[in-house]
C-alpha positions as CSV (number, residue, x, y, z in Angstrom):
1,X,0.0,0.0,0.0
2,X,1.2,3.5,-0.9
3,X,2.4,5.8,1.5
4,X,1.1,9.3,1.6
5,X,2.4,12.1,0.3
6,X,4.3,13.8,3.3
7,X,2.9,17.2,3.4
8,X,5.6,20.3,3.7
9,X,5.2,22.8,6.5
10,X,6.0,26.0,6.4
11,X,8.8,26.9,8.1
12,X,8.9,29.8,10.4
13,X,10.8,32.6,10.3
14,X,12.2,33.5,7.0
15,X,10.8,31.8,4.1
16,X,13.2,29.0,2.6
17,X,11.7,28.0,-0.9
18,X,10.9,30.2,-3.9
19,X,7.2,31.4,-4.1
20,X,4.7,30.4,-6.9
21,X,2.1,32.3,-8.6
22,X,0.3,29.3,-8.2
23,X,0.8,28.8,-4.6
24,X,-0.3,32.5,-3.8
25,X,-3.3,31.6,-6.3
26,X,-4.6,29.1,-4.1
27,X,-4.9,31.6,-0.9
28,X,-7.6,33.7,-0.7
29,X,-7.8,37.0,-1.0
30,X,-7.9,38.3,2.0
31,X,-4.9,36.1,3.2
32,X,-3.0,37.7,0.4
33,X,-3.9,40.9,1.7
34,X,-2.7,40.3,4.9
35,X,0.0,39.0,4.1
36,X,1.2,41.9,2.1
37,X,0.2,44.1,4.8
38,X,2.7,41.7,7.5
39,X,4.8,43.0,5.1
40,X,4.6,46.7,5.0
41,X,1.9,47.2,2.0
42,X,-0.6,49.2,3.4
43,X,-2.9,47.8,0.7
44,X,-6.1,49.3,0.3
45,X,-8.7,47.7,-2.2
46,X,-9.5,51.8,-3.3
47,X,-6.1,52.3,-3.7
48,X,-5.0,49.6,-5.7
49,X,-7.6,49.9,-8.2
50,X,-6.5,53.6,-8.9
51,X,-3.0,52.1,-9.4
52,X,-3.6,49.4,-11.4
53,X,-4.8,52.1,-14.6
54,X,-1.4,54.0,-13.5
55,X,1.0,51.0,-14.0
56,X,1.5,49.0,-17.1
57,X,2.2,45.3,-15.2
58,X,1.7,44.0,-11.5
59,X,5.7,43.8,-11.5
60,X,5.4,47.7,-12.1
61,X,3.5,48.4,-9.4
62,X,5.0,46.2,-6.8
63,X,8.5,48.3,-7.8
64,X,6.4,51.4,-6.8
65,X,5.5,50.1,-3.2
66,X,9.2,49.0,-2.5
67,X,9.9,52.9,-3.2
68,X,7.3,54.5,-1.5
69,X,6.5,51.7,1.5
70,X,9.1,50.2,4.5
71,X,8.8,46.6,3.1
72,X,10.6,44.1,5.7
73,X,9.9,41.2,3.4
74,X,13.6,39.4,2.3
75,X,14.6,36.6,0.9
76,X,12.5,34.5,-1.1
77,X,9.2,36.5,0.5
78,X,10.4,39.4,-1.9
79,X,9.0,37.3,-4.7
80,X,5.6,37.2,-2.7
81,X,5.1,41.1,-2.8
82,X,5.0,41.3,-6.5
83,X,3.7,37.6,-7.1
84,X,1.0,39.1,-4.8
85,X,0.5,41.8,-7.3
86,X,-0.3,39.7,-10.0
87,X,-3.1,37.6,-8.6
88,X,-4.7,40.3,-7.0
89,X,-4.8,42.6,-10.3
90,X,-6.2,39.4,-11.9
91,X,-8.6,38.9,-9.5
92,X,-10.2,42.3,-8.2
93,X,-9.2,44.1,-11.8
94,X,-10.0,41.5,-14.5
95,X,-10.9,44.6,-16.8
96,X,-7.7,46.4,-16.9
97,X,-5.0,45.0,-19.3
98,X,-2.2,44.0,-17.7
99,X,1.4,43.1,-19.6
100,X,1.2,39.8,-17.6
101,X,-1.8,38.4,-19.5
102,X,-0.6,40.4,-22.9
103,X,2.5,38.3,-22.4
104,X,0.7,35.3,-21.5
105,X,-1.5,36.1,-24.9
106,X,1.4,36.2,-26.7
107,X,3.2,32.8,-25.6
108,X,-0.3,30.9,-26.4
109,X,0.0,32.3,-29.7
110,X,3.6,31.0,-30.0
111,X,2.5,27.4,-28.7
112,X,0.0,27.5,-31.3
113,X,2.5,28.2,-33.8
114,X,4.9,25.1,-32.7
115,X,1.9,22.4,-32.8
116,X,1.7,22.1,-29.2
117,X,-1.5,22.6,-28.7
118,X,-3.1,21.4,-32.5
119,X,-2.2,21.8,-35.6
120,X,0.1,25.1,-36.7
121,X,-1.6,25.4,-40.2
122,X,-5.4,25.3,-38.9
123,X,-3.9,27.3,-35.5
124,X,-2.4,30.0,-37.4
125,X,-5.6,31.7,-37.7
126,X,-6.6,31.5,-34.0
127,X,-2.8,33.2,-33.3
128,X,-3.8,36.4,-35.8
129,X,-6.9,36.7,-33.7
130,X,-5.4,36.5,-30.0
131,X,-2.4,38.5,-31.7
132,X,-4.9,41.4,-33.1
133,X,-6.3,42.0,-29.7
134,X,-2.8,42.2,-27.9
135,X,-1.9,44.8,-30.6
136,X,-5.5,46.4,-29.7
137,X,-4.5,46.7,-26.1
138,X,-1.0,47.8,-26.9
139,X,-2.0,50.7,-29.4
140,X,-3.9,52.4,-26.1
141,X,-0.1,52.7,-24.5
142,X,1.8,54.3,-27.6
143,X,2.3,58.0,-27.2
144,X,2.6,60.5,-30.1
145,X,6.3,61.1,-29.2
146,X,6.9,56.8,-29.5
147,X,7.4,57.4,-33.4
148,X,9.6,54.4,-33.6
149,X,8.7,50.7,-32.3
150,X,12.0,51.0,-30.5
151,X,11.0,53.8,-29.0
152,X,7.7,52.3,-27.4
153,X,9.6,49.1,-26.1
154,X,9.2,50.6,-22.2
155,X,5.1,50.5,-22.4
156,X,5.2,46.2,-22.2
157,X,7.7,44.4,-20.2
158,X,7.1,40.4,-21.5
159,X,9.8,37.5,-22.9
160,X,9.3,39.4,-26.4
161,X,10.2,42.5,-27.4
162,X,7.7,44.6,-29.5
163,X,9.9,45.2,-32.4
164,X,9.8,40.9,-32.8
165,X,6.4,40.2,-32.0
166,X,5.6,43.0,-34.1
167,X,7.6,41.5,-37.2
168,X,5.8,38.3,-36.5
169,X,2.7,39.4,-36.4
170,X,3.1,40.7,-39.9
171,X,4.2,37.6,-41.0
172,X,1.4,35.4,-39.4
173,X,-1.0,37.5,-40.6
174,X,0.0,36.9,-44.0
175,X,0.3,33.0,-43.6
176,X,-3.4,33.5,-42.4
177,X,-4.6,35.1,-45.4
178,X,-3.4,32.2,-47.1
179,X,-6.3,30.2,-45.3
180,X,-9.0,32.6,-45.3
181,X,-8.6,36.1,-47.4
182,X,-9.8,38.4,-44.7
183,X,-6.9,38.3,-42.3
184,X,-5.0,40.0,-45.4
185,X,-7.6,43.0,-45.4
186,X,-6.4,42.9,-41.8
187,X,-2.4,42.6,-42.8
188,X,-3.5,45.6,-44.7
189,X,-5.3,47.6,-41.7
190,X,-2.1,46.5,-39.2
191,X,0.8,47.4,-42.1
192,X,-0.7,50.4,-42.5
193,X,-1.0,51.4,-38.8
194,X,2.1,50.8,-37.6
195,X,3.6,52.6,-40.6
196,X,1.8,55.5,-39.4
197,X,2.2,54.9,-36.0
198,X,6.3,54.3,-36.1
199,X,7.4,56.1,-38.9
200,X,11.0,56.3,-37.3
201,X,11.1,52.6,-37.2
202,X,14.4,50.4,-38.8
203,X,14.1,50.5,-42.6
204,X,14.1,47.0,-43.0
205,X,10.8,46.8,-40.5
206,X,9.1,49.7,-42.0
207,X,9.6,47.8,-46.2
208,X,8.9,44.9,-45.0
209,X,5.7,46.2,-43.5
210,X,4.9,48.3,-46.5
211,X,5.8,45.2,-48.5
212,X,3.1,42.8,-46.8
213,X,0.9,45.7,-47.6
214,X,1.0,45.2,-51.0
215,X,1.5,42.3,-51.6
216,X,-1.9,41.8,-49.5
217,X,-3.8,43.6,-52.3
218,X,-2.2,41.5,-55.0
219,X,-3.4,38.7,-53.0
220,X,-7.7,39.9,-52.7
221,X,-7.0,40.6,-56.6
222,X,-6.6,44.9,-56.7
223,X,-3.3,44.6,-58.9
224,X,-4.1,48.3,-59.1
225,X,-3.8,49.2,-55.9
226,X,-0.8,46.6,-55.5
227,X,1.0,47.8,-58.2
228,X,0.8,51.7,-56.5
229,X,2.1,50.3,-53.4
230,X,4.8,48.5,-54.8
231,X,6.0,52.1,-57.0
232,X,5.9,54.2,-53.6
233,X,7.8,51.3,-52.2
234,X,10.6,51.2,-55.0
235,X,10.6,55.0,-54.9
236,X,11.0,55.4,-51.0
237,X,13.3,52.6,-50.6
238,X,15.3,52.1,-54.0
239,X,18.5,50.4,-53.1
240,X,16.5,47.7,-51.5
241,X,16.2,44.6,-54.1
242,X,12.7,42.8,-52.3
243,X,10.7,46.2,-53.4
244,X,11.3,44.6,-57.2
245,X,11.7,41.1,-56.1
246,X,8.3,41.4,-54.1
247,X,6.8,43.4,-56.6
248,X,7.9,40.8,-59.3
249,X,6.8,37.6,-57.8
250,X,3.3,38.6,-57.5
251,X,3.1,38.6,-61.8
252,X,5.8,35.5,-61.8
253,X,4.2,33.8,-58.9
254,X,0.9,34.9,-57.9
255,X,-0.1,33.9,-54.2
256,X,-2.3,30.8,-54.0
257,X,-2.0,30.1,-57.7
258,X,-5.1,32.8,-58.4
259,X,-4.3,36.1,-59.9
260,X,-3.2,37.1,-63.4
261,X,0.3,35.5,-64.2
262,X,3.1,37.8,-66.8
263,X,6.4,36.3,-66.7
264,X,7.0,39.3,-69.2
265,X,5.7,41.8,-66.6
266,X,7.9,40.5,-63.6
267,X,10.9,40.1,-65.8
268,X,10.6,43.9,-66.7
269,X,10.2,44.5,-62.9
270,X,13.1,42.6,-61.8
271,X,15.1,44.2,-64.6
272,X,14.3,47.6,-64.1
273,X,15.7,46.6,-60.3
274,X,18.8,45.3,-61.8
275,X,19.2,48.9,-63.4
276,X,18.3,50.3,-59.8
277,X,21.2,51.1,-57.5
278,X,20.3,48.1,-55.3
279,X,22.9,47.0,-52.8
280,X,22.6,43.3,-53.7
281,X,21.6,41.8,-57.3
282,X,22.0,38.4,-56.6
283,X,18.3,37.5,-55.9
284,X,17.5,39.4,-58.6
285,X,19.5,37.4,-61.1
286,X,18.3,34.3,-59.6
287,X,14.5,35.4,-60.1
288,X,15.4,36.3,-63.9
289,X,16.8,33.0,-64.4
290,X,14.1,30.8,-62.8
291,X,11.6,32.4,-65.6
292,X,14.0,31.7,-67.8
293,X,14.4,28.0,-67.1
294,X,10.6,28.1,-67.0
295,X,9.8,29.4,-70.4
């Protein structure tokens, strides 16, 4: 017969074993409370809700009562006071945004994308959508003075930076346009936003943003609208070969098969780009030869 589980008491005195969010989960609230309080938190329910629409993330505001409180907590019980935090903002502010659950959206759309929970290709969808709603709740931190993504890195604090998740974003969206057309009206909508939004952003970011943009349009059929894209593209960013190559492909290689196919368009596109003072040929030359092998 199996013995049971020896239970583990708490020792007294100072604490000897890290602290879990999942351990101060299980306590209710007011024992959180009062620990904090034991602690030198003077929390006050009134208080803390006014704080929570000041502070971007529980960690945040726990780094704002070590400065303006006495806390006697050490050790491992450190952990506690912002773990604490956490819970609470989940539990008695569910309606404010914090980064903790903007990061925690973020990670479930990156387990999505490595098949851990389903399939990536049918998941890729689901990511866009939890993905779109993070960007929602991000866009009401950016200030007017943030004009580069850089720049806004300081409003989320999370295991990715903005100017990734941002890149990947773009990216997923278009992989899910590729399984249902509308998320590239909303690769179009988010392109176009952030461009506006960052317009100091890293050069490479800000074409291949501008890029997806048009490429989108190709994509939903509006060649027109594609093709006026692609020109302001070549024109604001001319050394950079994948303005033609981009701008090529979608006559050489239209997405998803559909769309109006001119190998003699794209090879005038990629050869007006090897005419174009772009710093690197070589992918040019290689799109140039793989219509020629196909003709």
């Amino acid at each position: 017969m199996a013995m049971p589980a020896k239970q583990v008491v708490q020792p007294s005195g100072e604490r000897r074993w890290h602290w879990s969010l999942e351990e101060i989960d299980s306590f209710s609230t007011d024992e959180i409370v009062s620990k904090l309080r034991s602690f030198g938190v003077p929390f006050e329910k009134t208080q803390f809700l006014e704080d929570v629409r000041r502070f971007y993330s529980g960690e945040e505001l726990a780094d704002h009562w070590q400065k303006v409180h006495a806390i006697t907590a050490k050790g491992f019980d450190l952990d506690f006071v912002w773990m604490a935090a956490i819970v609470l903002w989940e539990r008695l502010a569910p309606d404010v945004m914090s980064s903790e659950r903007l990061n925690e959206m973020m990670q479930q759309g990156y387990r999505l994308l490595e098949g851990k929970e389903g399939d990536r290709r049918g998941n890729v969808v689901e990511v866009c959508r939890i993905w779109l709603e993070v960007w929602d709740h991000l866009k009401t931190r950016f200030r007017a003075d943030m004009r580069s993504i850089e720049a806004a890195e300081g409003v989320f604090s999370g295991l990715q930076s903005l100017y990734n998740w941002c890149q990947d974003l773009e990216m997923e969206l278009h992989n899910a346009g590729l399984e249902d057309p509308v998320f590239f009206e909303k690769a179009i909508a988010y392109c176009r936003e952030f461009c506006s939004l960052f317009p100091d952003s890293d050069e490479l970011l800000l074409h291949n943003m501008k890029r997806t943009e048009a490429e989108a349009h190709f994509a939903l059929g509006r060649e027109g609208e594609g093709d006026q894209l692609f020109t302001a593209l070549i024109e604001q960013f001319p050394e950079n070969a994948w303005g033609y190559i981009g701008w090529g492909d979608m006559y050489a290689w239209p997405l998803k098969g559909e769309g109006r196919r001119d190998p003699e368009r794209a090879k005038r596109i990629f050869e007006m780009g090897l005419n174009a003072k772009v710093s690197d040929k070589t992918d040019l030359l290689n799109r140039l030869q793989d219509l020629d092998e196909e003709s």
